[in-house]
C-alpha positions in Angstrom: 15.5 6.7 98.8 17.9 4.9 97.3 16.1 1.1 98.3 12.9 2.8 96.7 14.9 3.4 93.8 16.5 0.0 93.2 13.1 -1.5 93.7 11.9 0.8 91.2 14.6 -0.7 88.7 14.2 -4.7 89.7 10.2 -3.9 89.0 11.0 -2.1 85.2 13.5 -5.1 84.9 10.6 -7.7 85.7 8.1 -5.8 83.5 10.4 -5.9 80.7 11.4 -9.6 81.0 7.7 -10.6 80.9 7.0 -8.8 77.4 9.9 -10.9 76.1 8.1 -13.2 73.7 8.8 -16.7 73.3 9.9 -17.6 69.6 8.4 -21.1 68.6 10.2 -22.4 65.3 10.9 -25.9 63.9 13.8 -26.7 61.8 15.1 -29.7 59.9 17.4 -30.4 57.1 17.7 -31.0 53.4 19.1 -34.3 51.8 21.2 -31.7 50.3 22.3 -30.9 53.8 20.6 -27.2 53.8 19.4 -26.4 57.1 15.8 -24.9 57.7 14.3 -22.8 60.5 10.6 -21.8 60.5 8.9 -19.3 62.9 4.9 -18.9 62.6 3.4 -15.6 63.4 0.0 -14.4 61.8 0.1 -10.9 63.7 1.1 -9.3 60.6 0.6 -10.5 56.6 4.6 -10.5 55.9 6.9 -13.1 55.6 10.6 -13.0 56.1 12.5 -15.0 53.7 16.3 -15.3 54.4 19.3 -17.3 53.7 22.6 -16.7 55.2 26.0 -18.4 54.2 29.1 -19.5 56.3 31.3 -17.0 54.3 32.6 -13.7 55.1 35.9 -12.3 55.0 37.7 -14.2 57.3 37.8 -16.9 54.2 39.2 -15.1 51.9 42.6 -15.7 50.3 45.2 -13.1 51.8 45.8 -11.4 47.9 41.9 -11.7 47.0 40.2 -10.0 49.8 37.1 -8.4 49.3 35.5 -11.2 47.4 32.5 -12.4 50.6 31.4 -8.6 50.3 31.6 -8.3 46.3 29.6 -11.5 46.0 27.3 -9.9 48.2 26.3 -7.4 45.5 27.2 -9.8 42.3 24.1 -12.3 43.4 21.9 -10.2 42.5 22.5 -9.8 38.6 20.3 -12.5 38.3 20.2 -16.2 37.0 19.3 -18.3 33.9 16.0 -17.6 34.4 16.2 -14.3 35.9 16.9 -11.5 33.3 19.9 -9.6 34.4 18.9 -6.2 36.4 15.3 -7.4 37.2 16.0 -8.7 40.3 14.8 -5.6 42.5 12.0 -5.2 40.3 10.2 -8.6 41.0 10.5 -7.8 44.4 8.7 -4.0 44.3 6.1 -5.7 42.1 5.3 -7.8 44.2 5.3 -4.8 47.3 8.3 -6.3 49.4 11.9 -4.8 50.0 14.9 -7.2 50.2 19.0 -6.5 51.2 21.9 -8.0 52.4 25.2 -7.5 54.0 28.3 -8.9 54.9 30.5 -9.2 58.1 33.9 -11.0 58.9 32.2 -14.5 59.3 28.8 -14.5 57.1 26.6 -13.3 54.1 23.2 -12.4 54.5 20.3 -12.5 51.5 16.7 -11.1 52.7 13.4 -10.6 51.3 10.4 -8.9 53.1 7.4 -9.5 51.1 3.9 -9.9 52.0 2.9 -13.4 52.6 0.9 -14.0 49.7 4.3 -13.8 48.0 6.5 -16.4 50.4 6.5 -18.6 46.9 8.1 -15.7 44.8 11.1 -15.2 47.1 11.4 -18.7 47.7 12.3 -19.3 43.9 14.3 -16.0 44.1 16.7 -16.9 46.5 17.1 -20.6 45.2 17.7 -19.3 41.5 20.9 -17.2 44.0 22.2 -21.0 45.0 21.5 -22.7 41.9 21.9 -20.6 39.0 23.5 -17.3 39.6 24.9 -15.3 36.8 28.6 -15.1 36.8 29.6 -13.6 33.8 32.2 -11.3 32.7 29.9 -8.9 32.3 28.5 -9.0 35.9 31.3 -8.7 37.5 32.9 -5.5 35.9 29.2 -3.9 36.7 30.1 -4.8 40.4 33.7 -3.8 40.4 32.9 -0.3 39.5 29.7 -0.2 42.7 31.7 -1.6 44.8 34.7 1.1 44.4 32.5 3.7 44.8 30.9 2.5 47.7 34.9 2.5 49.1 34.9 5.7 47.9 32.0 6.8 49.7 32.3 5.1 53.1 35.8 4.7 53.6 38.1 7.3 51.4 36.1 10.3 51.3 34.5 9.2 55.1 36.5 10.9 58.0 37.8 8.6 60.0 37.2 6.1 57.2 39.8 4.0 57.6 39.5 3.6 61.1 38.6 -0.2 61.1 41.5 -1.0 58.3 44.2 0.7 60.2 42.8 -0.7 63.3 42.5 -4.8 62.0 45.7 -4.8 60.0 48.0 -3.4 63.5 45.4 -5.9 66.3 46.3 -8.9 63.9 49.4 -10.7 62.4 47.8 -14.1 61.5 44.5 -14.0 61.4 42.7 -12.9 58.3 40.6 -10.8 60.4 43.2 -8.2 59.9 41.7 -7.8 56.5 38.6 -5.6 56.2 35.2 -7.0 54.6 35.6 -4.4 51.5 39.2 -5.9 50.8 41.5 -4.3 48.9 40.4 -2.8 45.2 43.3 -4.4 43.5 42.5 -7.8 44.4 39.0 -7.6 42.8 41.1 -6.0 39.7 43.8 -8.9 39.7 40.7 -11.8 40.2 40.2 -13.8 36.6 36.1 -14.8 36.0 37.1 -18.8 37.3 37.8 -17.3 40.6 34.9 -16.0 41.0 33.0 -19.0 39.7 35.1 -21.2 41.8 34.3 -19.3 45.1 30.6 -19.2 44.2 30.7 -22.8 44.0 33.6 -23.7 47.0 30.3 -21.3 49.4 27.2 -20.9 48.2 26.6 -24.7 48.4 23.2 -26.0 50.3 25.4 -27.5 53.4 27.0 -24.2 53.9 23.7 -22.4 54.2 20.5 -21.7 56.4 17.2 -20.8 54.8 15.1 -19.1 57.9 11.7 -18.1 57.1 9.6 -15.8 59.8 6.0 -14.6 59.8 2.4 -15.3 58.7 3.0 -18.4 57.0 1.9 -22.1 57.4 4.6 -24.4 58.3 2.9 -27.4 56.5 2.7 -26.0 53.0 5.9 -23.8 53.7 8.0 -27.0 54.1 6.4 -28.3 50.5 7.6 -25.0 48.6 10.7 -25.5 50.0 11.0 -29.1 49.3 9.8 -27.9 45.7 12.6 -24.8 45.1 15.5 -26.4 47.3 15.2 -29.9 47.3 16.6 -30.3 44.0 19.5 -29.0 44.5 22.4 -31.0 45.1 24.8 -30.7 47.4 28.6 -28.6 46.8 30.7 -31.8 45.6 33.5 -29.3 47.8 34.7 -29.1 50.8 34.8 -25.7 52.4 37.6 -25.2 54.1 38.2 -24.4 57.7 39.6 -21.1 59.0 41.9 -22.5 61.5 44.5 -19.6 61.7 44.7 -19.0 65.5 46.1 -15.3 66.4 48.9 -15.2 68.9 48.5 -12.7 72.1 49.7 -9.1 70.7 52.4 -8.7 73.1 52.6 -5.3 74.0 51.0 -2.0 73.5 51.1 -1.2 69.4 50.7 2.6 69.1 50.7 4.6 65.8 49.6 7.7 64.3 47.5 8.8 61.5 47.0 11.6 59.6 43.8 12.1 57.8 41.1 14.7 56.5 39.1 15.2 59.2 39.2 18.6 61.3 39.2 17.2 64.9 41.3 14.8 66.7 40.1 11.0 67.9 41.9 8.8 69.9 41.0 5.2 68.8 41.9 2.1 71.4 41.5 -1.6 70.1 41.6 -4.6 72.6 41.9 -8.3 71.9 38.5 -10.2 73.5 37.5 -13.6 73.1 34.8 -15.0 70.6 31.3 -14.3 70.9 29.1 -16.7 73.1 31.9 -17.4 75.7 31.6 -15.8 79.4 33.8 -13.3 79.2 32.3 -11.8 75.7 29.0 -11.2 77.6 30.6 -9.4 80.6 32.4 -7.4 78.5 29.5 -6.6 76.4 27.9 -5.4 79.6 31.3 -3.4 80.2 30.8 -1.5 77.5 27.3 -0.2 78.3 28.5 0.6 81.8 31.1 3.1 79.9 29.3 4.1 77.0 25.6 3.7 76.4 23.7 6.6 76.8 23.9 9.5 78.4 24.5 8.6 82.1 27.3 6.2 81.2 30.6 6.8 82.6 32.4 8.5 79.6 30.0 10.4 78.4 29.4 11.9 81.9 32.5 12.5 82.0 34.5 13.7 78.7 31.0 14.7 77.0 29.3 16.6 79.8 31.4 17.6 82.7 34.5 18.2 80.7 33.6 18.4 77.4 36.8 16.9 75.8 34.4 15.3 73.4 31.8 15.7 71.2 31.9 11.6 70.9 33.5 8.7 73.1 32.2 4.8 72.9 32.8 0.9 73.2 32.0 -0.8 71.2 32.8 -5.0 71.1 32.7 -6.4 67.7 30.8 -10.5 68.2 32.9 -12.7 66.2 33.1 -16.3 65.6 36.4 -16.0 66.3 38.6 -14.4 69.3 38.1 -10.7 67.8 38.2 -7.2 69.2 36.7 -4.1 71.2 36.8 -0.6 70.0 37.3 2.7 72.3 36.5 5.7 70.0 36.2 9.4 70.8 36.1 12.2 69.2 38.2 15.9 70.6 36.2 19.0 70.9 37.8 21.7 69.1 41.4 22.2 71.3 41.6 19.2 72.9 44.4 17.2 71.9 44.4 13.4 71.9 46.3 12.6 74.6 44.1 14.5 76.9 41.2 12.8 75.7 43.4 9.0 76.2 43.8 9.9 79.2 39.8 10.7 80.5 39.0 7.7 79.1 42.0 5.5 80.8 40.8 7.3 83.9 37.4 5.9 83.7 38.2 2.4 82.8 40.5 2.5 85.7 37.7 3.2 88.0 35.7 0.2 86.9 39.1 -2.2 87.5 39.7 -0.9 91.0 35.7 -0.8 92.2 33.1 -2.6 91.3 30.1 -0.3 89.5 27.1 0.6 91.8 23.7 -1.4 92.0 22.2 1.3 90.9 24.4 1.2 87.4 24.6 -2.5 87.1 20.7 -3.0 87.5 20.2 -0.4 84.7 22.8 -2.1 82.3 20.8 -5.2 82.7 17.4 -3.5 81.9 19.3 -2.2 78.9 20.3 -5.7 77.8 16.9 -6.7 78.4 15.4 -3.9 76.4 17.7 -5.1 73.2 16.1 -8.4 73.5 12.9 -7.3 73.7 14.1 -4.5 70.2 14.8 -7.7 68.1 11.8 -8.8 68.6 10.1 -6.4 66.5 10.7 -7.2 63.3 10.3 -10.4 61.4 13.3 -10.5 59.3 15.3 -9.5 62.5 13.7 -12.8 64.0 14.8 -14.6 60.7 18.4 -13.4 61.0 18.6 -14.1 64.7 17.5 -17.9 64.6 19.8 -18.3 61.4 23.1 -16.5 63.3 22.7 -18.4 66.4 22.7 -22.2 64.4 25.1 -20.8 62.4 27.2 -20.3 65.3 26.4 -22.1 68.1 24.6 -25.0 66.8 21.7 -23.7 68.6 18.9 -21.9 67.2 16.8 -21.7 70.9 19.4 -19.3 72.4 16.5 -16.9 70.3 15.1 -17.7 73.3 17.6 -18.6 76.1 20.4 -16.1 75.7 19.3 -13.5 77.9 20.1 -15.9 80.5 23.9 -16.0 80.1 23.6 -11.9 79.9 21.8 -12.0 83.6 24.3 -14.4 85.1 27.1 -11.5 84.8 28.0 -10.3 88.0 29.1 -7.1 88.9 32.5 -9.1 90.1 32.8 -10.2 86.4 32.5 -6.9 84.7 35.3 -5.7 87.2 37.2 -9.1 86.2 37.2 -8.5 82.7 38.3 -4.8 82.8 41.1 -6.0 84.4 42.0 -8.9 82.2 41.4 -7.7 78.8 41.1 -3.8 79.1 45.4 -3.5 79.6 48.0 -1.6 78.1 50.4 -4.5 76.8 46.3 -5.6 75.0 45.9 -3.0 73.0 46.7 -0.9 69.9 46.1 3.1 70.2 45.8 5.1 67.0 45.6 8.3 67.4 43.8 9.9 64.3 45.2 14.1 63.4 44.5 16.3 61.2 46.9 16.3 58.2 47.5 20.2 58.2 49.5 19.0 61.2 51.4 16.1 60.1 
C-alpha cells in the first residue's frame, strides 16, 4: 500500500512539473543604465507594466525610518504633468487597476491595464522617475495616510506589533531591526529636502527595473520605452551600499509582552541565511513540513490532536540579506504559553533527531511545485518575479530554473538545517499576554 501510494505522489509530482510553463523574456539596458525585462504572452489582452526599485527599509537612516514605505504612497500625487489626485483616475479610465508595496529590500509600482493601454502606463510610471511631485503639500497628505494605516494594522491590530518587537530584539546592527512602516516621529522630524534628496539618491534609472508581461509586441514595446525612458538621465548619485553585517545573536533573547488581545501566542524568531543560498531553500521546505496545511506536523498536533491552538506556523522571511524565520501560534482559550512552546519545541525536535517520511517529503515537494506552477497565473505576478530575481541574483531565468535548487533538497538537508539554525542559543521568544494579566 504504501509503494502504491508513493507512486501515486512521484506521478501528481511529474504531472505538475510538466504544466510548469516556460517563461520566454528578453531584457537589455538603457544608456541611462535602466534595466528592461519583456515577457510576450497573447493568451489574454492585458499587459503588466511594473517597475521595482533597489530601496526598501534596510536603507534607511537609523532616525528617519519609514521613508522606502512613505515614498511608496507619496509617488502617487502625481508629477508636472499629472494633476495632483488623478493618478488613480487615469488608470480606472482607462479599465486597469495598479498598487504597490514595500518590503525590507525593494519598492514595487504596478499597473494592470488592458493592452491597448501599455502606452498610458508607460508615461505613468516614467512621469514617477522623472517628475514626481514633492511638495510640502504632498507629503503632509501622506503623513496623515500613512499614520492611520499604523493605526489600523499595527496599534489597533492584535498582535500588531509582533514583527517590531520581533526585528528590534533578532537585530543589534543591522537596520533590518527597523520595521518597513518606521517610526511616526521620524516622518514628523523629516524637512521637505530630505524627502527630495532620497527621491533623487533612489528612484534614479540604474537603481530600477522596468518589467513588462503580457499581450504585447516586443518590437514596438521596446520603441515606447525608448520614447518615455530613454530620456532620462541617469542619478548623478551614488546609492549607497548597505554593508552592515549582523553579528551571531549569542544566546537565547526571551521577553514578554503585554498587549490587547484576549489569548496568549508564543512567538519564536530564528536567524537564517539570505535568500537564494542552500540552506534558505531547505529551510523553506522545513517550514512546510511543520506548518502548511492541515497534515503538517504542528497543526496535527497542537491544532487537532491537542488543541493547544487555534493557530501555529513557520514562516521564513526571503531577504537579500541574512534575515529571519518566524514560529507563531496562537493558545486556545486556557492554554498558557509555555505549554504551547513546548508542543511546538517537541515537534521540531522530532524533525532534528529523524529524518521526515518519504511520504511527507514527496508531498512537500509537490507543494513547492504547486507554488511554482500558482505564480504563473497572473501576469503582473510574472512581471514581479522576473524583476525580483535580476534584482537579486543577477539572474532573471531562475523564473525558469529555480525549482531546480528547491528539488535538490534532501531529506538529510531539512534534518541538517533544523539542527543548525532551529537552536535555543538562535533564537528570541516573545511570549505575547493579555494585559489584564500583566
Amino acid at each position: 500500500m504504501k509503494n502504491i501510494l508513493l507512486m501515486g505522489l512521484v506521478g501528481a509530482a511529474s504531472i505538475v512539473q510538466a504544466q510548469q510553463p516556460k517563461i520566454d523574456f528578453v531584457e537589455y539596458d538603457l544608456k541611462n543604465g535602466m534595466h528592461v525585462i519583456l515577457h510576450e504572452d497573447h493568451s489574454t489582452p492585458i499587459v503588466g507594466v511594473s517597475v521595482m526599485y533597489h530601496v526598501g527599509a534596510k536603507n534607511e537612516k537609523s532616525d528617519r525610518t519609514g521613508f522606502a514605505h512613505f515614498f511608496e504612497h507619496l509617488l502617487f500625487e502625481g508629477s508636472d504633468n499629472i494633476e495632483r489626485g488623478t493618478f488613480f483616475k487615469y488608470i480606472e479610465n482607462a479599465g486597469g487597476k495598479n498598487n504597490a508595496n514595500t518590503t525590507n529590500d525593494r519598492t514595487f509600482y504596478y499597473e494592470i491595464l488592458p493592452s491597448n493601454q501599455l502606452e498610458l502606463g508607460l508615461w505613468l510610471e516614467s512621469e514617477r522617475l522623472l517628475h514626481a511631485k514633492i511638495d510640502q503639500d504632498g507629503v503632509d497628505t501622506q503623513n496623515e495616510v500613512v499614520k492611520e494605516e499604523k493605526r489600523l494594522r499595527i496599534d489597533n491590530q492584535p498582535y500588531g506589533s509582533l514583527l517590531a518587537e520581533s526585528a528590534k530584539r533578532a537585530y543589534k546592527v543591522h537596520p533590518y531591526q527597523y520595521t518597513t512602516i518606521g517610526e511616526m516621529e521620524h516622518l514628523d522630524a523629516a524637512t521637505l529636502d530630505e524627502f527630495i534628496d532620497f527621491y533623487h539618491t533612489y528612484y534614479i534609472p540604474q537603481n530600477a527595473v522596468l518589467s513588462i508581461a503580457g499581450d504585447i509586441n516586443i518590437a514596438e514595446t521596446k520603441k515606447m520605452i525608448e520614447l518615455y525612458f530613454g530620456p532620462i538621465p541617469r542619478g548623478k548619485k551614488e546609492v549607497p551600499a548597505v554593508t552592515a553585517v549582523e553579528p551571531p545573536l549569542g544566546g537565547e533573547v526571551r521577553d514578554t509582552i503585554y498587549d490587547n488581545i484576549q489569548l496568549p501566542a508564543v512567538v519564536q524568531v530564528y536567524r537564517i541565511p539570505e535568500q537564494g543560498t542552500a540552506d534558505f531553500y531547505a529551510l523553506e521546505m522545513l517550514s512546510k513540513v511543520v506548518s502548511d496545511g492541515e497534515s503538517s506536523r504542528l497543526n496535527k498536533k497542537s491544532v487537532a490532536e491537542t488543541q493547544s491552538a487555534m493557530f501555529v506556523g513557520s514562516f521564513p522571511f526571503p531577504s537579500e540579506d541574512p534575515g529571519i524565520s518566524f514560529v507563531f501560534g496562537i493558545a486556545n482559550a486556557g492554554v498558557d504559553a509555555a505549554t504551547l512552546e513546548e508542543e511546538i519545541n517537541g515537534e521540531f525536535d522530532k524533525v532534528k533527531k529523524e529524518l521526515i517520511s518519504e511520504t511527507e517529503f514527496e508531498k512537500i515537494r509537490n507543494m513547492v511545485e504547486n507554488d511554482f506552477v500558482y505564480n504563473f497565473n497572473s501576469i503582473i505576478g510574472i512581471a514581479e518575479n522576473l524583476a525580483n530575481y535580476h534584482m537579486y541574483f543577477g539572474d532573471a531565468n531562475l523564473i525558469n530554473t529555480e525549482l531546480e535548487k528547491y528539488m535538490k533538497v534532501t531529506r538529510e538537508d531539512i534534518k541538517r538545517v533544523a539542527n543548525k539554525y532551529m537552536v535555543k542559543d538562535n533564537r528570541v521568544v516573545l511570549y505575547y499576554l493579555p494585559k489584564e494579566g500583566e
